[in-house]
One Martini backbone bead per residue (centre of mass of N, CA, C, O) as a GRO file, in nm:
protein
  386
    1UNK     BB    1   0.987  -0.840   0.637
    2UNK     BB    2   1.039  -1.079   0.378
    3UNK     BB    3   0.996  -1.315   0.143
    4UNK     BB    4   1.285  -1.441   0.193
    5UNK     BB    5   1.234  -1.461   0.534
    6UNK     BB    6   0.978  -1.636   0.496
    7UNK     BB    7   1.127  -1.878   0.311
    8UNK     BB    8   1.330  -1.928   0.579
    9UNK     BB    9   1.158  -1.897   0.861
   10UNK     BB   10   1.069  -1.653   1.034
   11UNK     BB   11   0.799  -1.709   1.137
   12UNK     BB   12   0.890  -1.894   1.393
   13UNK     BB   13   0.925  -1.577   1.546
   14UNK     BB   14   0.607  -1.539   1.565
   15UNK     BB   15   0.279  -1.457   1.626
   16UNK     BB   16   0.246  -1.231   1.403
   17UNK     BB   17   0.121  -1.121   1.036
   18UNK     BB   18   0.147  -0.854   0.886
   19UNK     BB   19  -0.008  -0.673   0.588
   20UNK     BB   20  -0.012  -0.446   0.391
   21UNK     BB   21  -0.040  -0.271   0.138
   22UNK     BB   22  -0.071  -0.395  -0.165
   23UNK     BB   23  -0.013  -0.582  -0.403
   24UNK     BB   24  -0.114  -0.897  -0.453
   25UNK     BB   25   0.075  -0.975  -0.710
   26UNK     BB   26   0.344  -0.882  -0.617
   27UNK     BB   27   0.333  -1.035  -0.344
   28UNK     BB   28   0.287  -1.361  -0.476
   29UNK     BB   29   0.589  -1.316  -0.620
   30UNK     BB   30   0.779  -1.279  -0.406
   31UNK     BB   31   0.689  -1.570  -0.222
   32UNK     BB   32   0.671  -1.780  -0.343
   33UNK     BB   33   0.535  -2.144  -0.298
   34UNK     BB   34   0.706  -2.129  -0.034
   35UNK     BB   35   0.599  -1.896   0.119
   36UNK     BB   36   0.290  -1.943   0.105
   37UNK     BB   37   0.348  -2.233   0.292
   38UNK     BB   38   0.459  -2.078   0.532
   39UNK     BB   39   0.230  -1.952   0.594
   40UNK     BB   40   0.007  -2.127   0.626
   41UNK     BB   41   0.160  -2.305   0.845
   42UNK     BB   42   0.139  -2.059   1.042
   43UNK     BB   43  -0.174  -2.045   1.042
   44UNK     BB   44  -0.233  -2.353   1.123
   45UNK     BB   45  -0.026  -2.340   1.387
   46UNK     BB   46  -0.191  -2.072   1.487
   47UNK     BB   47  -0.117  -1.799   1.352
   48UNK     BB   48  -0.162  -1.455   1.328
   49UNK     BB   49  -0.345  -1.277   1.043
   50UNK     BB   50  -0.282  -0.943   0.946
   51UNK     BB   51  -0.506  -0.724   0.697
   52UNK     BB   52  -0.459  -0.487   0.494
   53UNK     BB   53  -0.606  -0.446   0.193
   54UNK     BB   54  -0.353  -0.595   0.027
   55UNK     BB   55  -0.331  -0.800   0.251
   56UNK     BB   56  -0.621  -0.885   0.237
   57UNK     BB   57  -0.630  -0.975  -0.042
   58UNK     BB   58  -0.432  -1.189  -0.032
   59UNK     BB   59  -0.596  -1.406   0.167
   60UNK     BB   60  -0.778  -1.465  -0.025
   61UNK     BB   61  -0.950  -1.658  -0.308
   62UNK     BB   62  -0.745  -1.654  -0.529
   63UNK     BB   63  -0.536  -1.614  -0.746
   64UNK     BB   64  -0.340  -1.406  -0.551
   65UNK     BB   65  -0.370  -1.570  -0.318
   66UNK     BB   66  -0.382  -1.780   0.012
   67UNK     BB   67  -0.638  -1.905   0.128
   68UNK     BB   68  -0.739  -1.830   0.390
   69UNK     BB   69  -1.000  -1.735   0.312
   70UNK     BB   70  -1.321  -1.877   0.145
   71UNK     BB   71  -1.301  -1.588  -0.022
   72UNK     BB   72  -1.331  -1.316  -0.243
   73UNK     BB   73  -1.345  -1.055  -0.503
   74UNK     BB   74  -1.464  -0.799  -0.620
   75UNK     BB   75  -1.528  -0.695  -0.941
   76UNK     BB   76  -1.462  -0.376  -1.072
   77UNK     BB   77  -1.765  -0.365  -1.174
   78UNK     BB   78  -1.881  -0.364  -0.812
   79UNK     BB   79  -1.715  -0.116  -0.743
   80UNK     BB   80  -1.517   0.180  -0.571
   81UNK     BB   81  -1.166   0.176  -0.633
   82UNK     BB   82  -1.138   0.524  -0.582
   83UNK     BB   83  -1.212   0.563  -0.223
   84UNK     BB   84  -1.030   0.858  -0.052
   85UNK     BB   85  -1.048   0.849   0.322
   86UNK     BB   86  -1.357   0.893   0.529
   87UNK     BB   87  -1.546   0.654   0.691
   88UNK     BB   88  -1.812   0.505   0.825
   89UNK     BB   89  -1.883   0.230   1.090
   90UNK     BB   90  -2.097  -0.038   1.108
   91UNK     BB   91  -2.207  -0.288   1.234
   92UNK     BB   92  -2.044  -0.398   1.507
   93UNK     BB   93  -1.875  -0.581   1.708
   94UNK     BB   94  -1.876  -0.514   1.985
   95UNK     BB   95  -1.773  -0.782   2.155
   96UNK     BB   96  -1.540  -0.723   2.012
   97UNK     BB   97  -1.211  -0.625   2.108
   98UNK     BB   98  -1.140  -0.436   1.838
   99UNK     BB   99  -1.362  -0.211   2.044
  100UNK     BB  100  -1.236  -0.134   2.255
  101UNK     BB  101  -1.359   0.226   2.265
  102UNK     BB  102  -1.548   0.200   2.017
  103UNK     BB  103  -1.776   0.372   1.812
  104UNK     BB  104  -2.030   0.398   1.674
  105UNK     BB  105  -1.959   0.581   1.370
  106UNK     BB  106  -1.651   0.576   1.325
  107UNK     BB  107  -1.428   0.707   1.159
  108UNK     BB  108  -1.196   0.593   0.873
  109UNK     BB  109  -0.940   0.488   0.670
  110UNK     BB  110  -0.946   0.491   0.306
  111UNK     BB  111  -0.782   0.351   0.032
  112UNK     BB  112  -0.833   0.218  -0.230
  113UNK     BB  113  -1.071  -0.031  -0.204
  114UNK     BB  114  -1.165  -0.311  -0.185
  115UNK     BB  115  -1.406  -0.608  -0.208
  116UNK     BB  116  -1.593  -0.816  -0.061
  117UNK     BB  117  -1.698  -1.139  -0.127
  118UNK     BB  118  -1.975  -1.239   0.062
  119UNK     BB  119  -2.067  -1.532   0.184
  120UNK     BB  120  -2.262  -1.765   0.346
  121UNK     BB  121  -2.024  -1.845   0.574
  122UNK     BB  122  -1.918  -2.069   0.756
  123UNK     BB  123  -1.658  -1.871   0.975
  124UNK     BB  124  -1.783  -1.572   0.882
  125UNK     BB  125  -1.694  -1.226   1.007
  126UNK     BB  126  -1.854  -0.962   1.044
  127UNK     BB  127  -1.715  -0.671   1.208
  128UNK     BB  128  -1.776  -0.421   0.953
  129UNK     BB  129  -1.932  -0.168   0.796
  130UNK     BB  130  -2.028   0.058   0.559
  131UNK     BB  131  -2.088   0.357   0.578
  132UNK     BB  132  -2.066   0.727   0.560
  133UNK     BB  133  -1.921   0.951   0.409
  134UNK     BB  134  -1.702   1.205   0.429
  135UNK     BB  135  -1.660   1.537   0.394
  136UNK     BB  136  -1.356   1.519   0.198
  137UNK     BB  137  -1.336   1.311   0.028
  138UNK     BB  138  -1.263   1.068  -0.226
  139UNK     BB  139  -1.330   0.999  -0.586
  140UNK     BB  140  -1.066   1.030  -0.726
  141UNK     BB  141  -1.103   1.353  -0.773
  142UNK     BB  142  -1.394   1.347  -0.637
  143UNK     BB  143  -1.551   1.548  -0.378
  144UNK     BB  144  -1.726   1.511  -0.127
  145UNK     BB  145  -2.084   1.552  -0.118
  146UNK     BB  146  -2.432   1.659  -0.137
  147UNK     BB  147  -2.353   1.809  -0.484
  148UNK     BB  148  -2.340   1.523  -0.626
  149UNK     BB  149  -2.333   1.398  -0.944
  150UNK     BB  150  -2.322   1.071  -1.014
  151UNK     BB  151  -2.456   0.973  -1.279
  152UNK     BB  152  -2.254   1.163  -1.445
  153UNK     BB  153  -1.984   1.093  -1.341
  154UNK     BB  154  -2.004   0.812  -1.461
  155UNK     BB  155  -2.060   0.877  -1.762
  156UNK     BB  156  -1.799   0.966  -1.772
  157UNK     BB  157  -1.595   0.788  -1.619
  158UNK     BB  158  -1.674   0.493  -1.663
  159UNK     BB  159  -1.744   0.417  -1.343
  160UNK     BB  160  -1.754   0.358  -1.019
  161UNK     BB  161  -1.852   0.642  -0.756
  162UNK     BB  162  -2.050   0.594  -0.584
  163UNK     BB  163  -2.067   0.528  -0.237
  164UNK     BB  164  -2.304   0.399  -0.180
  165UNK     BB  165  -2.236   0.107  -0.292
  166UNK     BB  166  -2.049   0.042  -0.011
  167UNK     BB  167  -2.291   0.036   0.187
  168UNK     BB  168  -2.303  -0.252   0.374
  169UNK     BB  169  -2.012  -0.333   0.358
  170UNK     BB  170  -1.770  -0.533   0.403
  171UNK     BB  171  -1.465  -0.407   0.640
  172UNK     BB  172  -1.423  -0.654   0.830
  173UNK     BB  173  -1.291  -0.982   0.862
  174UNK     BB  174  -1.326  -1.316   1.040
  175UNK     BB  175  -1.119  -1.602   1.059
  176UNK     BB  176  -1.001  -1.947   0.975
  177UNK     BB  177  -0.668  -2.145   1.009
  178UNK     BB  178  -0.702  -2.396   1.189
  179UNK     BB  179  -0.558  -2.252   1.462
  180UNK     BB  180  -0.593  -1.984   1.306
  181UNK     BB  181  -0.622  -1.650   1.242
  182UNK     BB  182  -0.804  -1.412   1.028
  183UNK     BB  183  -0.766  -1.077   0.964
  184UNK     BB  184  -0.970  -0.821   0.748
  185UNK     BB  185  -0.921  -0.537   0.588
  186UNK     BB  186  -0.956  -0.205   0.436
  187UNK     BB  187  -0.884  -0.056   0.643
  188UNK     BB  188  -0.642   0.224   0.768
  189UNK     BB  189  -0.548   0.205   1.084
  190UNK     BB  190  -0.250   0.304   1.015
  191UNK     BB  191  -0.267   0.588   0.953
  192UNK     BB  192  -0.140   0.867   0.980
  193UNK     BB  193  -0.273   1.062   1.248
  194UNK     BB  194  -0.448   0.816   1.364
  195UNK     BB  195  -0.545   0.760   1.687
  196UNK     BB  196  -0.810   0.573   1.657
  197UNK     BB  197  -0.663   0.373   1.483
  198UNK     BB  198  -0.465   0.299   1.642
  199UNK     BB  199  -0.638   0.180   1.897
  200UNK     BB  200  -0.737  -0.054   1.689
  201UNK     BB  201  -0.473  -0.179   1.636
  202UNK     BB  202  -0.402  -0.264   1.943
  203UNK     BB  203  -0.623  -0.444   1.963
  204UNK     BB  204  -0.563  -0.637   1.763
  205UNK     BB  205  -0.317  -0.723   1.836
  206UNK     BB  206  -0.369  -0.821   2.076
  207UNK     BB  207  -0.535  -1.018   2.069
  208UNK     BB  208  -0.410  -1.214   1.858
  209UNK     BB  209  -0.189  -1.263   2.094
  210UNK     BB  210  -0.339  -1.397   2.284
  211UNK     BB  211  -0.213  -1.678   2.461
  212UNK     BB  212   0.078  -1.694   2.301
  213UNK     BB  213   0.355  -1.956   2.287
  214UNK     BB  214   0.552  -1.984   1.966
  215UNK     BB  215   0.831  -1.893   2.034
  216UNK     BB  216   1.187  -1.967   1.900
  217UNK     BB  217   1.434  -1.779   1.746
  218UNK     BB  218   1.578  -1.939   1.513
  219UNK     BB  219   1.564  -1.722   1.255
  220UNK     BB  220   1.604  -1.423   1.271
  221UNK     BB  221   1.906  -1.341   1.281
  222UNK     BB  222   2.008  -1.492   1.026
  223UNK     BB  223   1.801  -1.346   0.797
  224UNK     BB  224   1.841  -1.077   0.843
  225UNK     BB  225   2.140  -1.033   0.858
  226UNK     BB  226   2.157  -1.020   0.509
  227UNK     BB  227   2.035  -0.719   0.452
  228UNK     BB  228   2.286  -0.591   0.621
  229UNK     BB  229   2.509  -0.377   0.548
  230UNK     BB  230   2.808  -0.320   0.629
  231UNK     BB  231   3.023  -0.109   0.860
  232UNK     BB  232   3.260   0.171   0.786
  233UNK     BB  233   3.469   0.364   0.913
  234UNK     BB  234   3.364   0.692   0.852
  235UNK     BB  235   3.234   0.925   0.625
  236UNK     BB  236   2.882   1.027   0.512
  237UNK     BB  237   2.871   1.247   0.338
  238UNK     BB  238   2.798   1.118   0.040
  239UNK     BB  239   2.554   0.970   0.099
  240UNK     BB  240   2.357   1.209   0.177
  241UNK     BB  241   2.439   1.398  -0.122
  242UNK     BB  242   2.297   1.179  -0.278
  243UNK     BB  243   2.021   1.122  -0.129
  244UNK     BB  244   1.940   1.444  -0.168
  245UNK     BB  245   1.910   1.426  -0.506
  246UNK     BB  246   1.733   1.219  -0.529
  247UNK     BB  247   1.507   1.417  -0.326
  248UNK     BB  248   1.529   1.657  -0.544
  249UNK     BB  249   1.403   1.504  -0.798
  250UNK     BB  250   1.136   1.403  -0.701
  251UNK     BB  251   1.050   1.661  -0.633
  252UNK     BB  252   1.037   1.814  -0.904
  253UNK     BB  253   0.843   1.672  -1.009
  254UNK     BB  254   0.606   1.730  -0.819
  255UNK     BB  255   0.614   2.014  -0.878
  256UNK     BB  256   0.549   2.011  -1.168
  257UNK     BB  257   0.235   1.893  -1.142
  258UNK     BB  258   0.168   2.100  -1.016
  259UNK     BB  259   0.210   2.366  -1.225
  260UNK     BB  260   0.001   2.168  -1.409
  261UNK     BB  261  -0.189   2.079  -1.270
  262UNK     BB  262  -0.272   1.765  -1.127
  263UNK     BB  263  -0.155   1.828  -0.823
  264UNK     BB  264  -0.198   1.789  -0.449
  265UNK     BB  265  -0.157   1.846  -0.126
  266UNK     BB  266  -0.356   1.660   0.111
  267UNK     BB  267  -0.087   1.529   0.295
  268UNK     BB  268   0.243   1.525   0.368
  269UNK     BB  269   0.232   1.182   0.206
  270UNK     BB  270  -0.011   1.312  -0.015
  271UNK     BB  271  -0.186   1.284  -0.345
  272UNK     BB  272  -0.401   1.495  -0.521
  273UNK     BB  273  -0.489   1.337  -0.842
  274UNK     BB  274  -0.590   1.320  -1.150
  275UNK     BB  275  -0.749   1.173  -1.396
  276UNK     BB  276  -0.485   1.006  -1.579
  277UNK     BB  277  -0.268   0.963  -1.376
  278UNK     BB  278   0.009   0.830  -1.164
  279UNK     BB  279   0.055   0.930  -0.888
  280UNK     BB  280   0.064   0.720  -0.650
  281UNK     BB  281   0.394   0.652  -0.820
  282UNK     BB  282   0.510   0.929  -0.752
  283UNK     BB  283   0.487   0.945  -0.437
  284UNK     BB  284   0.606   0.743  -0.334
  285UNK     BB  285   0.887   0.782  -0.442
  286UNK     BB  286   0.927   1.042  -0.292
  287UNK     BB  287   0.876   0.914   0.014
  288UNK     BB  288   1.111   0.702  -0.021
  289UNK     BB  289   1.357   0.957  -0.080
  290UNK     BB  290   1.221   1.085   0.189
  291UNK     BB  291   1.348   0.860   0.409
  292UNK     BB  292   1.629   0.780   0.280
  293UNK     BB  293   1.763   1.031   0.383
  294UNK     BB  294   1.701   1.036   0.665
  295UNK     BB  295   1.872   0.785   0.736
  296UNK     BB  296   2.146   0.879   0.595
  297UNK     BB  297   2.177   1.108   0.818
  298UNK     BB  298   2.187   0.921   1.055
  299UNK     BB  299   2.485   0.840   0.980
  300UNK     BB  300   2.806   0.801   1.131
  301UNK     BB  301   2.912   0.617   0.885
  302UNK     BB  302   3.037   0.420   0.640
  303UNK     BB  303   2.883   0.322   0.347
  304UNK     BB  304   2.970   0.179   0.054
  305UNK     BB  305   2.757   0.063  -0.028
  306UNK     BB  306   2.516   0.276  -0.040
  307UNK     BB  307   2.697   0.486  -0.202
  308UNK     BB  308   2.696   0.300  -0.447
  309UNK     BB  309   2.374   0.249  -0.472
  310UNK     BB  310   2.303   0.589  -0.511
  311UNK     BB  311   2.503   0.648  -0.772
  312UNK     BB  312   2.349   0.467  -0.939
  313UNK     BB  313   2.074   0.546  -0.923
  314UNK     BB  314   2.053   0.815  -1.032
  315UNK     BB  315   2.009   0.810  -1.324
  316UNK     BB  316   1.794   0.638  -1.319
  317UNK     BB  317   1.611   0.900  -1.163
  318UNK     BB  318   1.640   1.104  -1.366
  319UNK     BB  319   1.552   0.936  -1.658
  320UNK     BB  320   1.260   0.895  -1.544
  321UNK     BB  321   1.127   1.220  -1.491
  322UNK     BB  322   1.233   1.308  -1.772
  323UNK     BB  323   0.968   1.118  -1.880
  324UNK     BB  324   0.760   1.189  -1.703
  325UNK     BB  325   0.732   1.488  -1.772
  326UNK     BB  326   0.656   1.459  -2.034
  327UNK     BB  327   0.399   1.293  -1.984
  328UNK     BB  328   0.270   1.489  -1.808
  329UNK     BB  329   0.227   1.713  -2.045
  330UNK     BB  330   0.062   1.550  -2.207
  331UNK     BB  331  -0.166   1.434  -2.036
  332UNK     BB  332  -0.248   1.787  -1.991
  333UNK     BB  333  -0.341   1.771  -2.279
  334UNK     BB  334  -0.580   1.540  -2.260
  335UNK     BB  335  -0.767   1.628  -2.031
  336UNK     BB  336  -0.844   1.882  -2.142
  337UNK     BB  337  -0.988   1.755  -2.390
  338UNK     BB  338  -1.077   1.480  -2.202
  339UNK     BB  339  -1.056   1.152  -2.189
  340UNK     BB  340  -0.881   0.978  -1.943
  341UNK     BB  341  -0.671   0.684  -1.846
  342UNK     BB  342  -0.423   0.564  -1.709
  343UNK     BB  343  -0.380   0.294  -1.942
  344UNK     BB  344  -0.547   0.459  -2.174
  345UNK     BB  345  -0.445   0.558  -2.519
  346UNK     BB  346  -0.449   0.717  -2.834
  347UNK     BB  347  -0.155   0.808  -2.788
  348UNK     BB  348   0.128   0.678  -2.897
  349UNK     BB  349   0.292   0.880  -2.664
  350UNK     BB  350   0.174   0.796  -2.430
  351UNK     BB  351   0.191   0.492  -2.439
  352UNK     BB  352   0.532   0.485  -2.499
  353UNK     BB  353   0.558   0.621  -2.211
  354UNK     BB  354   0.418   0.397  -2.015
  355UNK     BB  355   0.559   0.181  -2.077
  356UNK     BB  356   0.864   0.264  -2.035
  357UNK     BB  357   0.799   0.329  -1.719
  358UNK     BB  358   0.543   0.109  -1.642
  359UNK     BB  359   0.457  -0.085  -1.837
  360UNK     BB  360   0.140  -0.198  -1.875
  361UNK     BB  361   0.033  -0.247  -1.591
  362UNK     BB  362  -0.145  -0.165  -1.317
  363UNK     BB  363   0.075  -0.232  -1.064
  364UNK     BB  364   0.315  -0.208  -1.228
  365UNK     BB  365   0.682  -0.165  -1.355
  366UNK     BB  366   0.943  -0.119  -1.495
  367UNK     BB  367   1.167   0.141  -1.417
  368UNK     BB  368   0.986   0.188  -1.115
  369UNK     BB  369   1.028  -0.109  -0.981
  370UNK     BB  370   1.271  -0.099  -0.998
  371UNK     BB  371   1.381   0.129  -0.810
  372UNK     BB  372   1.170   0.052  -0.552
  373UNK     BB  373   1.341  -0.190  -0.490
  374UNK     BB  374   1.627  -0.056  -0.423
  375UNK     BB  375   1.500   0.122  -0.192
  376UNK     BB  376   1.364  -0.117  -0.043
  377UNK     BB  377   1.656  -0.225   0.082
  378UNK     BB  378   1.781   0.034   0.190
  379UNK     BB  379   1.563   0.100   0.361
  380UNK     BB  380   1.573  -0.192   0.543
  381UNK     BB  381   1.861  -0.166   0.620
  382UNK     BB  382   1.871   0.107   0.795
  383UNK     BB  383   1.667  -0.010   0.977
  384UNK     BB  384   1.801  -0.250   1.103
  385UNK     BB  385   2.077  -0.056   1.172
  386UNK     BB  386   1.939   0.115   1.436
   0.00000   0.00000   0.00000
């Protein structure tokens, strides 16, 4: 479901809104104030409302959130933004269905988590708290170990990386809006390859839905189908062809990276690189361009908008990667002098090629956010018409 669907009234059609991570600035963008509103009276109405990440924060009270939840976030400078693996959960509320079969100290998996700024107010349940993160976690670039000198790495690194600072904070955090449920994590039970997190997750979508019987049914059929571009008879070689290039160009940036010594495969899906570069939007880019070849290689019929989508990309993807590589030499050469973070840099040759390419924004923008946006339609069109 998109944010335009949301805005046309899909939501009519639904017991769930799950919202999974990403920029809550973003998804607040995309929503616009009516969409906003569409959500709010939809869990105001019944509607429960399940947020994982950025999801989470999304549904919080501050300028970019939804105000379901009558809690803010902790501020960057209060949190460890950059904590990346398996960590224990304590504190369960044994008793709400979303643990059962699930024991106390548990670990699942966190992506560089926000933190709830939970005060005393009343309809607001901790539902789980942060233990000890496992050994071989990650907090920006360093493995997490018993022999870590967090307080050395915090002075080099000049922000906050212990993990013990998130232990005994809340991770999962359940209230209401209306008549409506609003349950929302940190923490990524949708992981792949988390079969336990994945427990967690069937058990909240079960509880949230228990007793619902509030569908309509009578928006989904019309706003979705706008969405997937009609498919005419004939060979899809072309378009496959096409989607194979736009992830061949992608994979070569990823191998660049390697080459460089800036990033390694951490698991299938995800790289783990130094602090310094935008890895995390390396990496979405070519996951999402090895999706899109998948899904094209599916197809068994001529989809001429596809053709076109996909051959207008390449230019435009091609000159992306060609000016990350670029920006990949300088920054691997300013790591080695010394400090350096994703967004400032003293090199002017380096600033004017990031902001180039991702505009100055923390959340990311300029021709990478086309892109994905792009990418973003096409992976969705071919979802939809599986």
């Amino acid at each position: 479901m998109t944010a335009a669907d949301i805005r046309a009234g899909a939501l009519d059609s639904y017991e769930i809104l799950f919202v999974p991570g990403g920029w809550a600035s973003n998804k607040i963008k995309a929503l616009r104030p009516d969409g906003v509103e569409r959500i709010r009276s939809f869990v105001d109405d019944g509607g429960s409302y399940l947020g994982f990440c950025g999801g989470a924060g999304l549904a919080l009270a501050h300028e970019n959130g939804l105000a379901l939840a009558p809690i803010g976030r902790k501020p960057t400078n209060m949190r460890v933004p950059s904590f990346s693996g398996k960590i224990e959960l304590r504190e369960l509320a044994s008793k709400h269905p979303m643990w059962d079969g699930i024991a106390e100290g548990s670990s699942f998996y966190a992506w560089w988590p926000g933190m709830f700024s939970v005060q005393e107010i009343d309809g607001i349940k901790t539902l789980a708290r942060y233990g000890e993160p496992e050994d071989g976690s990650y907090v920006a670039d360093l493995e997490v170990g018993p022999s870590v000198d967090w307080d050395k790495h915090e002075r080099e690194y000049r922000t906050n990386l212990n993990p013990a600072r998130i232990k005994g904070e809340p991770a999962v955090i359940e209230t209401t809006y209306g008549d409506g449920r609003v349950l929302l994590s940190y923490l990524h039970f949708e992981t792949p390859g988390d079969s336990l997190g994945h427990a967690v997750l069937l058990n909240m979508l079960s509880y949230l839905g228990a007793g619902k019987n509030r569908l309509s049914k009578k928006h989904a059929p019309d706003s979705q189908a706008k969405a997937v571009p009609s498919l005419i008879a004939g060979n899809s070689t072309k378009a496959v062809t096409a989607a194979q290039a736009l992830e061949a160009a992608a994979l070569d940036l990823i191998g660049f990276g390697e080459t460089l010594g800036l990033w390694f495969w951490r698991k299938p899906w995800i790289i783990q690189w130094q602090r310094g570069v935008r890895g995390i939007e390396y990496c979405t880019l070519y996951i999402m361009l090895r999706k899109l070849s998948e899904l094209v290689a599916e197809q068994r019929q001529q989809n001429q908008y596809l053709e076109s989508a996909l051959e207008e990309s390449y230019p435009q993807v091609l000159s992306f990667t060609g000016n990350a590589k670029k920006l990949l030499e300088l920054e691997e050469r300013a790591i080695r002098r010394g400090y350096i973070t994703p967004l400032k840099s003293d090199d002017p040759e380096i600033q004017s090629l990031r902001e180039k390419l991702f505009s100055n924004t923390k959340s990311f923008g300029g021709p990478f956010k086309d892109i994905l946006d792009k990418i973003d339609v096409l992976v969705l069109a071919l979802l939809r018409s599986r």
